[in-house]
N, C-alpha and C positions, 0 to 999 in steps of 0.2 A: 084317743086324743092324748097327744104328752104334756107332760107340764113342763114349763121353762126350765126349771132348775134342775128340768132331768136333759136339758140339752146343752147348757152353757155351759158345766163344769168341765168339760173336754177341754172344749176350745181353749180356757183358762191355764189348762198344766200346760197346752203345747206353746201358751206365750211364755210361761213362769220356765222353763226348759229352755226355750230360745234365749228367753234375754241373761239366762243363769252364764249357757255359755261363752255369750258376749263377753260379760263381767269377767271369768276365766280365762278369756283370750286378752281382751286388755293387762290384768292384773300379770298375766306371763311376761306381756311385751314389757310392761312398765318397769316387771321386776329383773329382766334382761338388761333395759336400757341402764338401770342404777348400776347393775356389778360390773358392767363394763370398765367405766370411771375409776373403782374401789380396785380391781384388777392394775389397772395402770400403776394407779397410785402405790401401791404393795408394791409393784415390777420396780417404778423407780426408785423409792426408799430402800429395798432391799440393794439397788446398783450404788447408789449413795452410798448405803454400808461401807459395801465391798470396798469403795474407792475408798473410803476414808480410812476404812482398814488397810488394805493395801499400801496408800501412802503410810503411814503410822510407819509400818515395818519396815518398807523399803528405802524411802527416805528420812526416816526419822534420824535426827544427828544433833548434834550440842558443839558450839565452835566454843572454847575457851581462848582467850588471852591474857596473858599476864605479864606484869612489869616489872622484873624483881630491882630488888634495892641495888644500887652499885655504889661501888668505894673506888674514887681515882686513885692510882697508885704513881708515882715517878719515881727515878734513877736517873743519875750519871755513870757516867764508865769511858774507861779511853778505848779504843778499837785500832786495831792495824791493816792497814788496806794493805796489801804482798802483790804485785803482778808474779810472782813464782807460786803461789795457793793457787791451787786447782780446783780447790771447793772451800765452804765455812768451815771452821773449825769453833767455834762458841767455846769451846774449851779455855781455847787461847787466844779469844778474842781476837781471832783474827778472821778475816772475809778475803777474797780472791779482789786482784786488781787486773784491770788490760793497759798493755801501753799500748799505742798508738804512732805513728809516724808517717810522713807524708810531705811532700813540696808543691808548691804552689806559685805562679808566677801572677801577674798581672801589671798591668800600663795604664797612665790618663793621663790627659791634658790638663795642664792647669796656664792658668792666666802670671804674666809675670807681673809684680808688684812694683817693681825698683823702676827709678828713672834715671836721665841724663840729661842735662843741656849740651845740645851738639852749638860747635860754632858755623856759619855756613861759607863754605869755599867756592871757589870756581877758577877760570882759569881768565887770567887779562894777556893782553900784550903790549909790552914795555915798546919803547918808541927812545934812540940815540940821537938827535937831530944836532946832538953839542959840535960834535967830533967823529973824526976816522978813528980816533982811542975806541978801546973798550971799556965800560966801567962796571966797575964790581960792586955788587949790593952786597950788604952782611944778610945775616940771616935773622927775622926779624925787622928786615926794612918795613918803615912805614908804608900807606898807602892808601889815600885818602879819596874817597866817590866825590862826585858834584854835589851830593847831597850832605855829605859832613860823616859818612859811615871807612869809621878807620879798619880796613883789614893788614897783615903783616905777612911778608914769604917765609915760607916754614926752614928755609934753608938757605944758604950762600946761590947767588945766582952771579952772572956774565953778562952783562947785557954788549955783543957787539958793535963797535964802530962801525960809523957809516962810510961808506966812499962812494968815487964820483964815477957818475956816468954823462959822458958826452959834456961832460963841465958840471955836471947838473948831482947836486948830493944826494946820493943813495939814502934812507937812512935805518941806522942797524936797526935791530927789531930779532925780540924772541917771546916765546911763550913761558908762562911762570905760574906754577899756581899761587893761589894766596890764600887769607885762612881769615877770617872775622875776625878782628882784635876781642868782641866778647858772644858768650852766645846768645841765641833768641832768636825770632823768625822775619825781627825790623833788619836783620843781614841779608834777606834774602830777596836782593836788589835787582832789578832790570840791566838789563845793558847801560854802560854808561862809562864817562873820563875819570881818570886819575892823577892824581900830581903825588911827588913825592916829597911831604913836607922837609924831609931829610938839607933837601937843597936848598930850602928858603934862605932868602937873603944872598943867596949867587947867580951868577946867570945859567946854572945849570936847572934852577929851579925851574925856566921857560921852557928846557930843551928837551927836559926831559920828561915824561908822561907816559901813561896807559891808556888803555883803551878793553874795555870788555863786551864781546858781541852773543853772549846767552847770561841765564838769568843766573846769581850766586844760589845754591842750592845746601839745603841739611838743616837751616838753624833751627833753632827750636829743641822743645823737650821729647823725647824718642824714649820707649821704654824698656826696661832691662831686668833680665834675670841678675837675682839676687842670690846670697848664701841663704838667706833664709828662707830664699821663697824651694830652692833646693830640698833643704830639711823639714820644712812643711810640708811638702808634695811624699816626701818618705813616709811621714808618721800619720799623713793620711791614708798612704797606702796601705800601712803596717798594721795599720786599725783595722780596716777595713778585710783585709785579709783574714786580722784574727776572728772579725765575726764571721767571716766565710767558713775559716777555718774550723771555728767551734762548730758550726752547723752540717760541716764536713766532717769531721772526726765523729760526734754524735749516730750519724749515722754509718759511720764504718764500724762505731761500736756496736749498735744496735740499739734496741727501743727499753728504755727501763734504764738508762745507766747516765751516771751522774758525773758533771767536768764541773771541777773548781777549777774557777779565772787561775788561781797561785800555780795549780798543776799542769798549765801551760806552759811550755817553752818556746818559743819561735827566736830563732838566727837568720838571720839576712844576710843571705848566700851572694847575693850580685844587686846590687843598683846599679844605675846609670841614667843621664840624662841627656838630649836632644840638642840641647845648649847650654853651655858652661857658666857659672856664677860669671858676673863681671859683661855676659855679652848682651849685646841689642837685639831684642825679642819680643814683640807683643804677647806668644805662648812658647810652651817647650812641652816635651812628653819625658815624663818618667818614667822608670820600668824598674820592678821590687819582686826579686826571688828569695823566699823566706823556706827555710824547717820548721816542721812543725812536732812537736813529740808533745805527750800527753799521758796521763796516769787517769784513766776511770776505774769506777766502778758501780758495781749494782743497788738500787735505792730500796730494793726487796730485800737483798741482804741483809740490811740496817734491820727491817722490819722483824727480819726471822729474827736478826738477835737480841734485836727488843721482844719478840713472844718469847724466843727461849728463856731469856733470862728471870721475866716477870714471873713466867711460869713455873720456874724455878724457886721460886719464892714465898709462894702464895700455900696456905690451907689444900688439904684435897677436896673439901667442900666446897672450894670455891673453882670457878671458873673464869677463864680470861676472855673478853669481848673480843676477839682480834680486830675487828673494825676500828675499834678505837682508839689502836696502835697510834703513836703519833710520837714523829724522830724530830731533833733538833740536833746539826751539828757544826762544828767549826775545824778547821784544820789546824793544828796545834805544831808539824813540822811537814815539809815535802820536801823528800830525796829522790828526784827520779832518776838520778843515777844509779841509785840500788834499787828505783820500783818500789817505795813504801810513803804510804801517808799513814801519820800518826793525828786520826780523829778523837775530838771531846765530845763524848754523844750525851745526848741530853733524851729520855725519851719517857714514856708515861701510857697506861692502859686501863681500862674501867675492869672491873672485876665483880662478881657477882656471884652469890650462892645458888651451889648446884640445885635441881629440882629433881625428883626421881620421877620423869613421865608418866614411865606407866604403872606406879606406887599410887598416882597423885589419878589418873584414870579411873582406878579400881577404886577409891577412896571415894572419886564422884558417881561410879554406878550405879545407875537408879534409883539418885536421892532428886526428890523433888525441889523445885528451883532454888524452895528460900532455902534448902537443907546443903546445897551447893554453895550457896552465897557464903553461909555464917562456914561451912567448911574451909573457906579460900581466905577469909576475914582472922580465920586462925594462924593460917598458915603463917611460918618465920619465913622471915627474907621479902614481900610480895610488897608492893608499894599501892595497888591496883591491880583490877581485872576486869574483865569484861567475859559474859554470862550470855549467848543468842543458842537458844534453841526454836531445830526446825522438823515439822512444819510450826505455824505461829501458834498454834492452840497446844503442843507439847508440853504441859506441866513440868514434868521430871523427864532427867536426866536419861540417855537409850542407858539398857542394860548391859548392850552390848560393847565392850570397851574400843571394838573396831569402828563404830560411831561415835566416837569423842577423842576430837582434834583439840588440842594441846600446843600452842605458840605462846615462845617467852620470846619479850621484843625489849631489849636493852638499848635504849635511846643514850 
């Protein structure tokens, strides 16, 4: 017979063996699943590096700016403009001129200003009933409407005798013009009788009379070219030309180049008018052919001889802003007979101590920010500066001086 304890111990290892393994098999998985995680995390920190390395070197850069100090400087000097210079001469203050030349015609209407009072005429006819006589009027015979409107004949007339027919009296009769004794448009009267107060108080006063069978026509104010309105219509045109003109020569000279009003000449070659001072014309047309000659020159020019000169002037330490070249001038004689303007130039530039770039590079290579700052705080001549380096976490300056950009901005 066995005893128990000589049977159970078996069964005992092959659980303690089973479940050893278990624990084994888990504790692997568990210890698998952890380094997974730890792997990544390694993978990407080490990619991090790289990039942050990688930028460091590749884009690492330092932008400086600086403002150095400026000193305005100004000058006068006379200049000679020469249409016979072919280029500057700064020497002798002279610069190249262009003449210019060109005709121009143009015409307008304009409105006439002047008036007149016309007297108003027409024609009567005179009536002989006296006599076979003929009788003679002076010139200036009266000649009075039914209405009380005195007109006068401009000249000697004849008025015919009458004679007889079949016993029966013919009676003379002719036509005359006559003329308003004043002007105004109350003369411009209808058909109507006349008598000739000339006879009053004789029996010819009866016999004799007019008669008008259309309307007196003209009286009234009618308007007229004047001398003035003549010479206005000129110096309208003359004006007007010359801004054409300026705008034309300009571009014959080309773009950059300077006309003074004074170094215009224009002559006026032909006028003519439509209708003559003195006549009746509600309008007329004008017509104005002018010459045109001109002396330019170039506003660049000025400028070169304001750099040259300044520059001529100044330290070699210093430098001249050319930007802030700036000319002022007046013309003091023009001969464009000979082609010369004699200018007073007035002219002024900023100037500022030279920097040695890339003295001033090497100087900032690989000083850390605040060691850049207190270095450019030294510097002579700097008024300010500005200090950005990239990328944002860059302390100090690259070492390399091909990554440190250097701009002086002279306002």
């Amino acid at each position: 017979m066995k005893k128990i304890f000589d049977i159970i111990p078996p069964k005992k290892n092959n659980l303690d063996n089973s479940l050893s393994k278990q624990r084994e098999e888990s504790f692997k998985q568990e210890k698998k699943n952890i380094s997974f995680p730890k792997k990544k995390a390694v993978f990407l920190l080490f990619i991090f590096i790289f990039l942050g390395v990688f930028i460091h070197i590749t884009f690492s850069k330092a932008e400086i700016r600086i403002w150095p100090e400026t000193e305005l400087l100004s000058f006068e000097d006379e200049i000679t403009v020469n249409s016979k210079a072919t280029k500057p001469d700064f020497s002798e203050n002279t610069i190249p001129g262009k003449t210019i030349e060109e005709e121009k015609e143009i015409s307008q209407q304009f409105p006439a200003t002047g008036s007149v009072s016309k007297k108003a005429k027409g024609i009567i006819q005179v009536y002989n009933a006296y006599s076979t006589s003929s009788q003679v009027l002076v010139a200036t015979t009266r000649f009075v409407s039914a209405s009380g409107k005195l007109f006068r004949t401009p000249k000697k007339v004849t008025i015919p005798g009458g004679h007889y027919e079949k016993g029966k009296l013919v009676l003379g009769q002719i036509d005359i013009e006559v003329i308003a004794d004043q002007p105004g448009e109350d003369y411009n009267i209808e058909p109507t009788t006349f008598s000739i107060p000339g006879f009053a108080g004789t029996a010819k006063f009866t016999f004799f009379y007019a008669k008008s069978f259309s309307n007196m026509t003209g009286g009234g104010t009618v308007a007229q070219v004047t001398e003035k309105d003549l010479e206005r219509a000129e110096k309208v045109l003359l004006d007007s030309l010359e801004k054409a003109g300026n705008d034309s020569l300009l571009m014959k000279a080309g773009e950059g180049f300077i006309l003074l009003d004074k170094a215009l000449k224009q002559e006026s070659q032909e006028s003519s008018s439509s209708v003559e001072a003195g006549r009746e014309a509600e309008n007329f047309n004008y017509k104005v052919k002018i010459k045109s000659k001109v002396l330019v020159f170039k506003e660049q020019d000025l400028k070169d001889f304001a750099k040259n000169y300044i520059s001529s002037q100044i330290e070699e330490d210093k430098k001249l802003h050319t930007e802030s070249i700036e000319t002022n001038y007046s013309a003091k004689k023009i001969d464009l007979e000979s082609g010369k303007i004699n200018l007073f130039l007035e002219f002024s530039g900023d100037i500022y101590s030279d920097i040695d770039v890339l003295s001033l590079k090497r100087a900032l290579s690989n000083k850390l920010f605040d060691e850049a700052k207190i270095l450019l705080e030294n510097q002579l001549g700097i008024t300010s500066f500005q200090i950005e380096l990239y990328p944002f976490w860059l302390k100090r300056v690259p070492d390399n001086i091909d990554k440190i950009s250097v701009d002086l901005i002279v306002d």
